[in-house]
PDBQT receptor file of N, H, CA, C and O in Angstrom, charges set to zero:
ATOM      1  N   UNK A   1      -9.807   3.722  13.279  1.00  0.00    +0.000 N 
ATOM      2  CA  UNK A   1      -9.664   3.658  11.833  1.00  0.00    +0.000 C 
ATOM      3  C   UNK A   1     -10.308   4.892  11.191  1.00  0.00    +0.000 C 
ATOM      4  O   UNK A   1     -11.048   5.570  11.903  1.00  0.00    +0.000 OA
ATOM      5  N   UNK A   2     -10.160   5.152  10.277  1.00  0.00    +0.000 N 
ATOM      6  H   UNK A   2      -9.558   4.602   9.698  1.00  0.00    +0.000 HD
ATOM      7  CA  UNK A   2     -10.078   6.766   9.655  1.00  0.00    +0.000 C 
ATOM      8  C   UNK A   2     -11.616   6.159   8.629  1.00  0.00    +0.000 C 
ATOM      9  O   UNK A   2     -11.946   4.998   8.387  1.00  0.00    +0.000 OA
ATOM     10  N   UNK A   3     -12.105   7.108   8.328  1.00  0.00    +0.000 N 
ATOM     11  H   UNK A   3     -11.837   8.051   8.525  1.00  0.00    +0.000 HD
ATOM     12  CA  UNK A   3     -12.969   6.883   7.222  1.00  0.00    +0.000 C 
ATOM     13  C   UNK A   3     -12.689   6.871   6.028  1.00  0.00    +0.000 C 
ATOM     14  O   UNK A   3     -11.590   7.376   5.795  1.00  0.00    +0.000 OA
ATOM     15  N   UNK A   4     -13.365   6.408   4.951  1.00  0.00    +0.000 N 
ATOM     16  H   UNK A   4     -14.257   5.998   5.140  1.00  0.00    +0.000 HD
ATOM     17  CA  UNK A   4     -12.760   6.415   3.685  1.00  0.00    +0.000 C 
ATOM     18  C   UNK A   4     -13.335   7.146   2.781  1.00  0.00    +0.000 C 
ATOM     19  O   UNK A   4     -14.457   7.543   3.094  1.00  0.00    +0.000 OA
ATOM     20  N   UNK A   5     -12.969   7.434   1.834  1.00  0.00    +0.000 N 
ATOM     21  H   UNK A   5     -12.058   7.112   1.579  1.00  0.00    +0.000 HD
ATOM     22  CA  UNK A   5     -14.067   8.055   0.881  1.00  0.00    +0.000 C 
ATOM     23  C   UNK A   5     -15.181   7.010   0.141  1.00  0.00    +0.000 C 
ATOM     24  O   UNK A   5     -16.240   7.433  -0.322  1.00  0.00    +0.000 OA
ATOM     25  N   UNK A   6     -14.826   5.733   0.103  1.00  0.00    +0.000 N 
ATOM     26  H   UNK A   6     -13.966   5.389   0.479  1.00  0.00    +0.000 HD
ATOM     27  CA  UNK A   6     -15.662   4.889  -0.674  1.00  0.00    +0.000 C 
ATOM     28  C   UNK A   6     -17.263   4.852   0.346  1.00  0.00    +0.000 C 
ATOM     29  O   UNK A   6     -18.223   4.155   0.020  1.00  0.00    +0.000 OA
ATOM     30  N   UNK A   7     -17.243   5.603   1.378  1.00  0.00    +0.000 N 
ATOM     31  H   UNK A   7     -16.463   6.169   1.644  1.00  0.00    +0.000 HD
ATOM     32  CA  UNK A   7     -18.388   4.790   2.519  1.00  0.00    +0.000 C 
ATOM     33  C   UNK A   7     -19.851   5.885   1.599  1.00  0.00    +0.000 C 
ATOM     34  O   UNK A   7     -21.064   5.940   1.803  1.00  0.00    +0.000 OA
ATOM     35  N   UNK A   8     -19.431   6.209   1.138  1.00  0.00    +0.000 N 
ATOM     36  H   UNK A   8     -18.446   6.164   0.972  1.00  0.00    +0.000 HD
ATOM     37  CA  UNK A   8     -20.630   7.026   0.482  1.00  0.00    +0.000 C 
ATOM     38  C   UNK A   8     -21.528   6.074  -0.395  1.00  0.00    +0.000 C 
ATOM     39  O   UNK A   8     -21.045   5.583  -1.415  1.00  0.00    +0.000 OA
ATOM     40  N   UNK A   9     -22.531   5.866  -0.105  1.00  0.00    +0.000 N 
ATOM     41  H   UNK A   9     -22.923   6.265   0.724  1.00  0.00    +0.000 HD
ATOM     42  CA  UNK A   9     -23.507   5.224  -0.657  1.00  0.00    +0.000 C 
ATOM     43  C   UNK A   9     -24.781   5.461  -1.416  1.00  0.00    +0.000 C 
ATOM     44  O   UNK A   9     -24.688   6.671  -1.627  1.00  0.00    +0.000 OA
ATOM     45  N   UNK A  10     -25.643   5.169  -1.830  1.00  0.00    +0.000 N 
ATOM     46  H   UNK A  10     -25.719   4.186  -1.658  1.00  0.00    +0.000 HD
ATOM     47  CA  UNK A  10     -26.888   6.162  -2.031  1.00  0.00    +0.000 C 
ATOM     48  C   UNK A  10     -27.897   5.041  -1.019  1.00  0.00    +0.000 C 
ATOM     49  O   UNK A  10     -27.765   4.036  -0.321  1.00  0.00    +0.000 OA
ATOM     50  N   UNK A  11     -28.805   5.863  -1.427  1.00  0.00    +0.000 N 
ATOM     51  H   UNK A  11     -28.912   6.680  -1.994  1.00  0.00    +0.000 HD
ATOM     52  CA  UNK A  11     -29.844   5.416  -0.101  1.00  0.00    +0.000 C 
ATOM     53  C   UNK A  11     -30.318   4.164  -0.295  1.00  0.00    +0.000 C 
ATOM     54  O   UNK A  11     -30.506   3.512   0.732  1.00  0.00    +0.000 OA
ATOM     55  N   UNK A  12     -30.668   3.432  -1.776  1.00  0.00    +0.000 N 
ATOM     56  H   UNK A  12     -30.515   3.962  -2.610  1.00  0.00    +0.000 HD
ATOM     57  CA  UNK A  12     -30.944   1.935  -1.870  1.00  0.00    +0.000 C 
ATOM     58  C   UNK A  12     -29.876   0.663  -1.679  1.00  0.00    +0.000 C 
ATOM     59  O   UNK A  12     -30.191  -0.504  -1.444  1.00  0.00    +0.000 OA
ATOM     60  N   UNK A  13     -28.490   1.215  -1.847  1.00  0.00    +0.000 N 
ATOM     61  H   UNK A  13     -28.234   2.163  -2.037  1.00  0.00    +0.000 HD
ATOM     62  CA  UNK A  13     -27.723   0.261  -1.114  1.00  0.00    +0.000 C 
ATOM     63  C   UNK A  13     -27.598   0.309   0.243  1.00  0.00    +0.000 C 
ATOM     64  O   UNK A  13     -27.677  -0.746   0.874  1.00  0.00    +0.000 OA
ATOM     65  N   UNK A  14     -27.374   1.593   0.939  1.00  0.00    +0.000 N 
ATOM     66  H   UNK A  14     -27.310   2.449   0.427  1.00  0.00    +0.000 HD
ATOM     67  CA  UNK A  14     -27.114   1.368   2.000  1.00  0.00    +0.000 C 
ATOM     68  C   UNK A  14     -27.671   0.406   3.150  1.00  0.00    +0.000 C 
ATOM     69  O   UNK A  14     -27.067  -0.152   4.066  1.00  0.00    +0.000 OA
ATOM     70  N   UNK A  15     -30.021   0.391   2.535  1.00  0.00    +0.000 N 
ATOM     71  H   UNK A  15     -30.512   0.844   1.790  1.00  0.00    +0.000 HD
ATOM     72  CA  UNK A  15     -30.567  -0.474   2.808  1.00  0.00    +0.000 C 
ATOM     73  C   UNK A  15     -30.383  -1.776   3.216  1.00  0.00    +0.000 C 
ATOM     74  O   UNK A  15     -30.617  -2.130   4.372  1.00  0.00    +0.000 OA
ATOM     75  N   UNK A  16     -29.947  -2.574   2.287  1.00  0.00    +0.000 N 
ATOM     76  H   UNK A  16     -29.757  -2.286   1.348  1.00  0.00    +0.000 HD
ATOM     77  CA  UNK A  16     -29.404  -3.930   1.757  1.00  0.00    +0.000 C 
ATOM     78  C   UNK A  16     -27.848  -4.174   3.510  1.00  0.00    +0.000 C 
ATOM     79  O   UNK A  16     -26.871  -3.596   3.985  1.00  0.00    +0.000 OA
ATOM     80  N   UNK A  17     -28.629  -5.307   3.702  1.00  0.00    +0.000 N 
ATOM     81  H   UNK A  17     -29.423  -5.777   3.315  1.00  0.00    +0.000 HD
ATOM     82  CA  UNK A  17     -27.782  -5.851   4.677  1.00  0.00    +0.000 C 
ATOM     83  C   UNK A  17     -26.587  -6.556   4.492  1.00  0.00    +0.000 C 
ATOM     84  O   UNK A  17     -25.856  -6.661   5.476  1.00  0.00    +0.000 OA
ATOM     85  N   UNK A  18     -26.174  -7.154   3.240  1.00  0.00    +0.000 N 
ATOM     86  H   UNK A  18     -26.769  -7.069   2.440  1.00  0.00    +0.000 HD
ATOM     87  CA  UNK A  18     -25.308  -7.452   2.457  1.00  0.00    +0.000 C 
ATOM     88  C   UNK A  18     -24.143  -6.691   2.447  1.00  0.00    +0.000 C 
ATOM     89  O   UNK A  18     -24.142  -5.520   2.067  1.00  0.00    +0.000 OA
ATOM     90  N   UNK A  19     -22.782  -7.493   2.986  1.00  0.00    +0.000 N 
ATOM     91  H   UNK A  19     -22.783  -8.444   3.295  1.00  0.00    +0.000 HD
ATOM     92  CA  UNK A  19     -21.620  -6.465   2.144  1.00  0.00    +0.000 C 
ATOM     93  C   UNK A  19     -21.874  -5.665   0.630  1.00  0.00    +0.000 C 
ATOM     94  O   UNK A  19     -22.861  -6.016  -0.015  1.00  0.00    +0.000 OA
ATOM     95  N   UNK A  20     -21.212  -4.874   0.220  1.00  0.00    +0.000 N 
ATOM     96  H   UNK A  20     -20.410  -4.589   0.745  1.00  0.00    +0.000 HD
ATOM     97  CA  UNK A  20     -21.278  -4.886  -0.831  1.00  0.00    +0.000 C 
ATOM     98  C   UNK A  20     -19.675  -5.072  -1.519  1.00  0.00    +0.000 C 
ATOM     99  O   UNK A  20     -18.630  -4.786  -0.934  1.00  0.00    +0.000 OA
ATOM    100  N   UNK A  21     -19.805  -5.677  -3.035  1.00  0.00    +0.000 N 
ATOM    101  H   UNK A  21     -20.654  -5.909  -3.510  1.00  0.00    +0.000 HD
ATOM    102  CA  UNK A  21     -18.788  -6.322  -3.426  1.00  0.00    +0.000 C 
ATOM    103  C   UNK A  21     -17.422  -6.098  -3.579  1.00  0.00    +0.000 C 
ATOM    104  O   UNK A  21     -16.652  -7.035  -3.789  1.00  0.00    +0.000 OA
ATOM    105  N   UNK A  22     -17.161  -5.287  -3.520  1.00  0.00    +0.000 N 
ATOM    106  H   UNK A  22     -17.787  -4.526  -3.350  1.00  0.00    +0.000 HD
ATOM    107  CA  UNK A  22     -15.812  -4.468  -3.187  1.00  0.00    +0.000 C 
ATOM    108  C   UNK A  22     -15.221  -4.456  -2.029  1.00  0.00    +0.000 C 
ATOM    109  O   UNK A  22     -14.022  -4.422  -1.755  1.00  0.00    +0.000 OA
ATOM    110  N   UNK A  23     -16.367  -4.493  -1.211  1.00  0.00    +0.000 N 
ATOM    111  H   UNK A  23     -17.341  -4.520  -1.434  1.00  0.00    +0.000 HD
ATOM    112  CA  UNK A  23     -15.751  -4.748   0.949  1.00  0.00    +0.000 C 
ATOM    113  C   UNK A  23     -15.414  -6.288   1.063  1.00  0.00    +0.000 C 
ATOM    114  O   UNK A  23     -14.441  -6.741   1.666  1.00  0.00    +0.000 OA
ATOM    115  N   UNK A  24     -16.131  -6.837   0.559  1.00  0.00    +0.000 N 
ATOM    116  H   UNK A  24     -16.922  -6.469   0.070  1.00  0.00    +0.000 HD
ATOM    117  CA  UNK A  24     -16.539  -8.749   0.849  1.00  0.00    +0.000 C 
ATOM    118  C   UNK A  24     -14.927  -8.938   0.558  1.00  0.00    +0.000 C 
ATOM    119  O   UNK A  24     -14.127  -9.420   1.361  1.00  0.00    +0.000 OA
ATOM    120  N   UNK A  25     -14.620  -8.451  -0.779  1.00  0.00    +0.000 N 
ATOM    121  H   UNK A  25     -15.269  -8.060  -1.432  1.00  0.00    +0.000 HD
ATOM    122  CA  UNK A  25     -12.834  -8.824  -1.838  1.00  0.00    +0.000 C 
ATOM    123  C   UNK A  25     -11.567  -7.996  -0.451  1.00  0.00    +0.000 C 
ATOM    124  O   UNK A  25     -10.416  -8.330  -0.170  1.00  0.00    +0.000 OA
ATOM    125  N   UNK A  26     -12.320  -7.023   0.043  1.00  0.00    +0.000 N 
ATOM    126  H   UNK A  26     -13.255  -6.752  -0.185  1.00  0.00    +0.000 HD
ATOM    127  CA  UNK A  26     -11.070  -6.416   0.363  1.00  0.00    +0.000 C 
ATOM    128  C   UNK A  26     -11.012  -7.186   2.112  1.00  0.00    +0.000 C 
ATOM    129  O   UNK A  26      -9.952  -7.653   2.529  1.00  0.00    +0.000 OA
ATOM    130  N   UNK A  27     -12.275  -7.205   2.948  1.00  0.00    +0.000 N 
ATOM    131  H   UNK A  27     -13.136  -6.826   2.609  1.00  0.00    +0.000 HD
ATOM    132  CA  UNK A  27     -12.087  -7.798   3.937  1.00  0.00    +0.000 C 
ATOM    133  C   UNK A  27     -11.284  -9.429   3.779  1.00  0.00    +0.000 C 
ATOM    134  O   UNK A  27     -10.419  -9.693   4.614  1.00  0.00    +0.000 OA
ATOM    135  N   UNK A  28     -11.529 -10.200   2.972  1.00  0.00    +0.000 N 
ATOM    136  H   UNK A  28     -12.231  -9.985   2.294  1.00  0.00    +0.000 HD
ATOM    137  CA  UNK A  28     -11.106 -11.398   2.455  1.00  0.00    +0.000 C 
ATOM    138  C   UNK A  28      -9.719 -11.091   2.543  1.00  0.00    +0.000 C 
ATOM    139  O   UNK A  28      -9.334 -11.515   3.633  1.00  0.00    +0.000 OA
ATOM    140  N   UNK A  29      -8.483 -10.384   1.718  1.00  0.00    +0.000 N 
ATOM    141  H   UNK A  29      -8.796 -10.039   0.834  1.00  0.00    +0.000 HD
ATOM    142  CA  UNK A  29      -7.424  -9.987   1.401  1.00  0.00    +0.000 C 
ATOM    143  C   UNK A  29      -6.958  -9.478   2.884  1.00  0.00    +0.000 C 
ATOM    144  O   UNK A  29      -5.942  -9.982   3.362  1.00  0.00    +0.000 OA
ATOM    145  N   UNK A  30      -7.541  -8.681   3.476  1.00  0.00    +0.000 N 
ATOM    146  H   UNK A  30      -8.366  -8.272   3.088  1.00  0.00    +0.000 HD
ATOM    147  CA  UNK A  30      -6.928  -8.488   4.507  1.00  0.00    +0.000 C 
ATOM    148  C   UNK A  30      -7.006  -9.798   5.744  1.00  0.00    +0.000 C 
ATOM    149  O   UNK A  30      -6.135 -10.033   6.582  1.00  0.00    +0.000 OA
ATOM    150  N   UNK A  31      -7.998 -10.355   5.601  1.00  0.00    +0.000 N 
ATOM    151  H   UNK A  31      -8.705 -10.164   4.920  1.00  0.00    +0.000 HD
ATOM    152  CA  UNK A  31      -7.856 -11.927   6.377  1.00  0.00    +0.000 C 
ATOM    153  C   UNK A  31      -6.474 -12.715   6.081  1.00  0.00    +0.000 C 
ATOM    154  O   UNK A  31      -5.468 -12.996   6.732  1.00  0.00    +0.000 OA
ATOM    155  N   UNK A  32      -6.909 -12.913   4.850  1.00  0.00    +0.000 N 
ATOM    156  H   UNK A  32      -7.726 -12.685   4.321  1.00  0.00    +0.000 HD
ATOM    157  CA  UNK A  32      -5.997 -13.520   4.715  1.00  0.00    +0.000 C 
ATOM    158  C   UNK A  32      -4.137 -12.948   4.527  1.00  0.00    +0.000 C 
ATOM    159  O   UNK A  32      -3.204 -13.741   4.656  1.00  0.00    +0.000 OA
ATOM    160  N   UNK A  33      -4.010 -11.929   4.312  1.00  0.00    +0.000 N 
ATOM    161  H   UNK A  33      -4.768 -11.285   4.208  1.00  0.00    +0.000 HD
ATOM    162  CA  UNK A  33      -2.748 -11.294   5.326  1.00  0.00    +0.000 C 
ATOM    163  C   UNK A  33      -2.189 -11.162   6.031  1.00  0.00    +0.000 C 
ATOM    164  O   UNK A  33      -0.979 -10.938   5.999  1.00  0.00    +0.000 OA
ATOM    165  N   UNK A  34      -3.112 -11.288   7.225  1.00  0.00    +0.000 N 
ATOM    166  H   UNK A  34      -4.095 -11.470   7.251  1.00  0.00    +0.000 HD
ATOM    167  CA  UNK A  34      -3.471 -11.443   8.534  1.00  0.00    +0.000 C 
ATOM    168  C   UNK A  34      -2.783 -12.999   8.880  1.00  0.00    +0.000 C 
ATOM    169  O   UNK A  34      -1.687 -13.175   9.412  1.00  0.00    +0.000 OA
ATOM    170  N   UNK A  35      -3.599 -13.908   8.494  1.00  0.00    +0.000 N 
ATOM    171  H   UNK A  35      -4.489 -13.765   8.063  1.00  0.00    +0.000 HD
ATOM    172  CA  UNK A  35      -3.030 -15.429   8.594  1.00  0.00    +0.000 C 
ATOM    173  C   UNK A  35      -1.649 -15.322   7.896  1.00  0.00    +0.000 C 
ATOM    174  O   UNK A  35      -0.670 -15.600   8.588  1.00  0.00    +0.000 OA
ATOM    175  N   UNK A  36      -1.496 -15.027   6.869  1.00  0.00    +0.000 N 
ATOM    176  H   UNK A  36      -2.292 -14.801   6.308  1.00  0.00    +0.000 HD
ATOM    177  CA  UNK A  36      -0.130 -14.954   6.439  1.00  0.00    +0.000 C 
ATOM    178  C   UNK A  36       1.113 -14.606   7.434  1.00  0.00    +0.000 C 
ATOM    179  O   UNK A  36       2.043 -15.313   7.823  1.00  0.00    +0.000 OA
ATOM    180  N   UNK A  37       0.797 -13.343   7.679  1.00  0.00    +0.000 N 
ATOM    181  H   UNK A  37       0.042 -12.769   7.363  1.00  0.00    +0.000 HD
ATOM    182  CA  UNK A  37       1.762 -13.066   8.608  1.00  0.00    +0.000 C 
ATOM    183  C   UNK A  37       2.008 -13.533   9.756  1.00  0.00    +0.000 C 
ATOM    184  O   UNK A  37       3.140 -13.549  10.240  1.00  0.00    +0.000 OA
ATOM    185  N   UNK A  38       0.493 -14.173  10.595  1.00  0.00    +0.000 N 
ATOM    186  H   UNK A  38      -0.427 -14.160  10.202  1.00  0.00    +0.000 HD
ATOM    187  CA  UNK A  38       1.154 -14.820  11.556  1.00  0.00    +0.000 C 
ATOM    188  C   UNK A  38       1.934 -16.132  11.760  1.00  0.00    +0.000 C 
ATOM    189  O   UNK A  38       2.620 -16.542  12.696  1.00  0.00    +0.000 OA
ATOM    190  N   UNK A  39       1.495 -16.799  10.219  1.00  0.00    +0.000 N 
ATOM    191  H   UNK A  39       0.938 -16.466   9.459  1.00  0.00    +0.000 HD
ATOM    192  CA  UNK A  39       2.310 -18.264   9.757  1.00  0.00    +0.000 C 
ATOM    193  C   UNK A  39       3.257 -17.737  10.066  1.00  0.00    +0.000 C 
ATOM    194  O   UNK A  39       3.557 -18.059  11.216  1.00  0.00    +0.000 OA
ATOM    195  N   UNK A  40       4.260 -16.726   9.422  1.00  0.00    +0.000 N 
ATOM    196  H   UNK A  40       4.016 -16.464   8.488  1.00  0.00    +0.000 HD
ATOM    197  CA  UNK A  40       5.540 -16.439   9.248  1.00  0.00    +0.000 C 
ATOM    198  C   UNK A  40       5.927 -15.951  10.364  1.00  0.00    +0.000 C 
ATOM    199  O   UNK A  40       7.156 -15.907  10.318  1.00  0.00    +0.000 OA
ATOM    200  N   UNK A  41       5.484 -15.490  11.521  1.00  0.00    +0.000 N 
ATOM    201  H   UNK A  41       4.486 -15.526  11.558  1.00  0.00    +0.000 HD
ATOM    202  CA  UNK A  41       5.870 -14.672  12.400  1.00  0.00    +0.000 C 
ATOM    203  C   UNK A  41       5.560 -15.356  13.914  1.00  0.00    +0.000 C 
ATOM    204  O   UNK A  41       4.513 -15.022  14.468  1.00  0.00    +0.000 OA
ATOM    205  N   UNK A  42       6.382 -16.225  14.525  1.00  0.00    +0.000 N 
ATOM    206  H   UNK A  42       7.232 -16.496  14.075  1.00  0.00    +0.000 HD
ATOM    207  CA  UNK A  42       5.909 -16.936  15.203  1.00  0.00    +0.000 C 
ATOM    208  C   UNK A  42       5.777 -16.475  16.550  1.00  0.00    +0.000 C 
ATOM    209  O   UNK A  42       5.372 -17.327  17.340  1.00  0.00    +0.000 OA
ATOM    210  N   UNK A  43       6.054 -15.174  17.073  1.00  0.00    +0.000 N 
ATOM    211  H   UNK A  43       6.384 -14.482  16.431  1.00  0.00    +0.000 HD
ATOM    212  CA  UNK A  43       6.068 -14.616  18.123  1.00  0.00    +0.000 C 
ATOM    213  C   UNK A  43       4.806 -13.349  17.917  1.00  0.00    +0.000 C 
ATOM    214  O   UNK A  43       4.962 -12.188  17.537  1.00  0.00    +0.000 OA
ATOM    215  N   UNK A  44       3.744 -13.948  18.256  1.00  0.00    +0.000 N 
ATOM    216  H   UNK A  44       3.617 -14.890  18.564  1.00  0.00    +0.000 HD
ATOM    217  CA  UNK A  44       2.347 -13.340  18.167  1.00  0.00    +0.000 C 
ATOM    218  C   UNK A  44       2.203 -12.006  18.914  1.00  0.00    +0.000 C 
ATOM    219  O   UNK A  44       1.469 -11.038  18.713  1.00  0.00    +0.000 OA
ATOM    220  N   UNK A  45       3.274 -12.304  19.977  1.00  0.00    +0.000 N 
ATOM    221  H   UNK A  45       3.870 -13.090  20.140  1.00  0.00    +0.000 HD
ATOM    222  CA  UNK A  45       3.176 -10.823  21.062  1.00  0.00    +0.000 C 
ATOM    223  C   UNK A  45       3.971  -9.959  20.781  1.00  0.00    +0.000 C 
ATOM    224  O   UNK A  45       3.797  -8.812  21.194  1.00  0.00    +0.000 OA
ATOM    225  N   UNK A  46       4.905 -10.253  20.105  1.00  0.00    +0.000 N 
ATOM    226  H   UNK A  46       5.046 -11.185  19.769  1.00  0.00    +0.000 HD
ATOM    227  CA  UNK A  46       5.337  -9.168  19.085  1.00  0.00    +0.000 C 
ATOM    228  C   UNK A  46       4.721  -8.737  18.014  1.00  0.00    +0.000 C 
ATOM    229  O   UNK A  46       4.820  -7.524  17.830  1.00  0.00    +0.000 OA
ATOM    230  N   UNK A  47       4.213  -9.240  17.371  1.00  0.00    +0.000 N 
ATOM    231  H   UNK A  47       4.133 -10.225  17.521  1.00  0.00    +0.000 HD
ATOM    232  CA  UNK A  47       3.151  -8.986  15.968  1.00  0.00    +0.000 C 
ATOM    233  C   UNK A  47       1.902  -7.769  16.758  1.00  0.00    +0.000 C 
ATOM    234  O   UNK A  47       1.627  -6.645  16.337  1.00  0.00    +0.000 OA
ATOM    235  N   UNK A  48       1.496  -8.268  17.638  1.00  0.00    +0.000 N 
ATOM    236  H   UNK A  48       1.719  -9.180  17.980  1.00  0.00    +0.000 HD
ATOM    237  CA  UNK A  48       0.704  -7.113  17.883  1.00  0.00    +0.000 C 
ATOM    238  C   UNK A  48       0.849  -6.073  18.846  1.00  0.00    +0.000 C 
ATOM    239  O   UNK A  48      -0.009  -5.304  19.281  1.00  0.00    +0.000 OA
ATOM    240  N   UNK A  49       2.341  -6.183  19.177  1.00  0.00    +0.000 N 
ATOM    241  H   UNK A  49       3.038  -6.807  18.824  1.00  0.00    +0.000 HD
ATOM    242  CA  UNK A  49       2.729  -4.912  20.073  1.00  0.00    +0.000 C 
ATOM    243  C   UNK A  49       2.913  -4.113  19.199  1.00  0.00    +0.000 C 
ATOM    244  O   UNK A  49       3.318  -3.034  19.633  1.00  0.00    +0.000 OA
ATOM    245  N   UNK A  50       2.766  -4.178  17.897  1.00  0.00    +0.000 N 
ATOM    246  H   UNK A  50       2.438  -5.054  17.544  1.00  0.00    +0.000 HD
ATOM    247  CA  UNK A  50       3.345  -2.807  16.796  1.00  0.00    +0.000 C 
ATOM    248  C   UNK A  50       2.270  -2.528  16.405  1.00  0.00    +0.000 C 
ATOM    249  O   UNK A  50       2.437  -1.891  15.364  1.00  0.00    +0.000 OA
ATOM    250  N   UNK A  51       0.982  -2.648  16.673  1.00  0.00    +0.000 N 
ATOM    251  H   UNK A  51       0.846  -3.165  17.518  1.00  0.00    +0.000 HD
ATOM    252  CA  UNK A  51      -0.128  -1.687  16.369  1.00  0.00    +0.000 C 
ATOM    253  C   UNK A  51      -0.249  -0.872  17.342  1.00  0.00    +0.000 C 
ATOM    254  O   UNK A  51      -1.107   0.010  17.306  1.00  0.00    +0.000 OA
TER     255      UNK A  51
């Protein structure tokens, strides 16, 4: 996976062991995408032969 520009932090968040709130929303969204597609897609070994 590539880096992003958002990973820039300053030094008192980075501290903090906590997602921070913008990752928590986007990891969530991609979960649940994730489940989405495999509801719909019932051949799992195809779903991940295309990564």
């Amino acid at each position: 996976m590539q880096k992003r520009q958002f990973t820039k932090y300053t030094g008192k968040s980075r501290s903090r062991s906590c997602t921070p709130p913008h990752w928590r929303s986007t990891v969530k969204d991609r979960k649940r995408e994730h489940v989405r597609k495999e509801k719909y897609d019932n051949n799992k070994e195809d779903f991940h032969s295309h990564r």
